[in-house]
N, C-alpha and C positions, 0 to 999 in steps of 0.2 A: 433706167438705174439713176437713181439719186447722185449727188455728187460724194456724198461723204458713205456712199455703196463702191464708188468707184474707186474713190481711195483707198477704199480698207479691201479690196481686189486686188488692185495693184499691188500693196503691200505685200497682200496674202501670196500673191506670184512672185512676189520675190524673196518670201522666206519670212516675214516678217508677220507682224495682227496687230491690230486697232486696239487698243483697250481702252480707249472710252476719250472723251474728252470734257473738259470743261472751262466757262467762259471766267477768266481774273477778275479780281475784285481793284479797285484803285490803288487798295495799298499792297496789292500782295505782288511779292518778289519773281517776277517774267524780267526776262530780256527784250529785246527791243528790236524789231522786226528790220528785215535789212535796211531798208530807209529809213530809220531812227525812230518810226511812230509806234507806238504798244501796242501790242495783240491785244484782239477783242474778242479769240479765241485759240485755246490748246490743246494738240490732240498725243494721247500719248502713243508711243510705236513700241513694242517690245517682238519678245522672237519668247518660244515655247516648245518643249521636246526638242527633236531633230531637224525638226523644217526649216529653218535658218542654216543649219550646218552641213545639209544635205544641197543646198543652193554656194555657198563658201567653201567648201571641202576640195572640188575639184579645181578652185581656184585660186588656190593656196598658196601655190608654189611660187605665183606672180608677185606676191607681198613679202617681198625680202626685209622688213623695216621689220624694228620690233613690237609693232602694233598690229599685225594684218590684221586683223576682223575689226579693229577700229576705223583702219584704211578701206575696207573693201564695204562697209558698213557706210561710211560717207560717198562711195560709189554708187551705192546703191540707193541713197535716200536724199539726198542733194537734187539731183535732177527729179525724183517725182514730188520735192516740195514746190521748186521751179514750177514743172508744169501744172501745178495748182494753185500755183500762185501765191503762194507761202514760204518761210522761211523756216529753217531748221536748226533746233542747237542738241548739244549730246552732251550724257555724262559724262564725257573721257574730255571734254576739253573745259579747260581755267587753271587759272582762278581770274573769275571766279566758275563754281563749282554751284550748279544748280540743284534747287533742292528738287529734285527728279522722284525720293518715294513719296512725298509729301505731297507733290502733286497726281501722282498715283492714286494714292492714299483716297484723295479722291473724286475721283472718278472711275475706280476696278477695284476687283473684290481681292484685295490683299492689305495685310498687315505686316507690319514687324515681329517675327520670328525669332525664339529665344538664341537664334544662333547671328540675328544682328541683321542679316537679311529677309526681304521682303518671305511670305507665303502668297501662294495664291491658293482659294479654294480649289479649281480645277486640276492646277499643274504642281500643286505643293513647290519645291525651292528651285523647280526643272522650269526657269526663265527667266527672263533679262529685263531690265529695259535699254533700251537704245537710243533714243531720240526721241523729240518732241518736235511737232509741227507747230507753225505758231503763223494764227492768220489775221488778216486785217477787218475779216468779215465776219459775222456773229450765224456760222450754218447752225441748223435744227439737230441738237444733239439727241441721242434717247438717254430715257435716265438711268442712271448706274444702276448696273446689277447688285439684286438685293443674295447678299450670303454672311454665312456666318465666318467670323476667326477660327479655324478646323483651330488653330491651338489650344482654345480654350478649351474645348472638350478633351483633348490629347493630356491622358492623366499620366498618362507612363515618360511623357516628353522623352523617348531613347536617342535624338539628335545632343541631348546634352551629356549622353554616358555613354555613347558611341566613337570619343573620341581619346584616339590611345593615350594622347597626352592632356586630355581634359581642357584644353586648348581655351574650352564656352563654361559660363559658370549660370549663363541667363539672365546677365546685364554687360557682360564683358567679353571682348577676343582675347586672348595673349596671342595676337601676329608670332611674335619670336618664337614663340614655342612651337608654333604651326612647321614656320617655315623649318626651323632647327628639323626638327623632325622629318620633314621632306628631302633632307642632306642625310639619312643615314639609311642604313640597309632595313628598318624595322618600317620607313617611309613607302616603300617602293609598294605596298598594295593603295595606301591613298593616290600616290601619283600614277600607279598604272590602273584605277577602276575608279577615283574620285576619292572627295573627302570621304571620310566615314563618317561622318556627323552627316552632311548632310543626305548620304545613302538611305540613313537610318529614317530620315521623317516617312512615314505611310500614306503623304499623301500624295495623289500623282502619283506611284511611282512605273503607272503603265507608258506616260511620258519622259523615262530617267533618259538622260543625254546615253548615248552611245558611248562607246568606250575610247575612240579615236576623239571622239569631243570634248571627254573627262582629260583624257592624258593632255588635248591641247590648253586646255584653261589650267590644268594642274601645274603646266609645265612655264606657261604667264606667271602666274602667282610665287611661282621660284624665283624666274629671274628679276622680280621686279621687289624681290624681297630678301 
């Protein structure tokens, strides 16, 4: 097994997936690898469906802060950058605040979605990113999966009239109206089954989060707003 097979194993056992990597340009905006020198390569780390949640779920109860999966997510990715001899940074810590779909963007097959979040072809809105591994050495990437934007073809867009308070207009959120709405009794099927907006996209939806995962991120998004 290759090394960047063993990575994306490792990962895979731990709830997480490889989505691709790729090597910086001089000018382009990376962080700077624990000994102050620049990555000469990025690998990105996200989670999809339930397999992240099914590894974090039974371990919940340990993460009293109001971050767990942010905390239990650097537990689990910190030492296997370590032993690869890489460093790690995440979108939940700054500012500053790394452009994480942009470097997405590419190297995996996902775009910006009229709801402001990434799509991915395979998993439609059912995934994350999490971190990025950031190495000193330039390993042998393959090259990005060829896929189309599923939104482009999506004529009916129902992610943007799915949503009780129109919240997406497909350039913009109203957060307030979101969150308002999650504070009253006509809220309580978003926070106990997920947004409706993004219920509603077609794509993915054999990989939708579980319902114990929707209520946990629906119930983040409250308190943090």
């Amino acid at each position: 097994m290759d090394e960047l097979s063993d990575i994306s194993a490792r990962l895979d056992e731990a709830g997480f997936l490889l989505l691709g990597g790729f090597y910086p340009q001089p000018d382009e905006e990376v962080p700077a690898l624990d000994n102050g020198a620049r990555p000469a390569m990025v690998l990105m780390v996200g989670s999809a469906g339930h397999d992240m949640w099914r590894k974090f779920a039974p371990w919940y109860h340990r993460y009293a802060g109001t971050d767990p999966l942010d905390t239990w997510t650097q537990e689990q990715l910190l030492p296997l950058a370590r032993d690869a001899g890489m460093s790690a940074c995440f979108p939940f810590h700054g500012p500053p605040y790394w452009p994480f779909q942009r470097w997405a963007n590419r190297c995996a097959p996902v775009w910006p979605s009229p709801l402001g979040i990434i799509v991915h072809h395979r998993y439609g809105l059912w995934h994350g990113l999490r971190a990025a591994l950031l190495s000193h050495r330039r390993l042998p990437l393959p090259p990005p999966s060829v896929a189309e934007n599923p939104c482009l073809t999506c004529r009916e867009q129902p992610c943007l009239h799915a949503c009780p308070v129109s919240a997406f207009d497909g350039t913009r959120y109203q957060v307030s109206a979101c969150a308002q709405h999650l504070g009253t009794a006509d809220g309580e099927d978003c926070m106990n089954h997920g947004c409706a907006a993004r219920r509603a996209c077609p794509i993915g939806q054999d990989t939708r989060y579980p319902l114990a995962q929707m209520r946990f991120h629906m119930s983040a998004f409250k308190r943090a707003h």
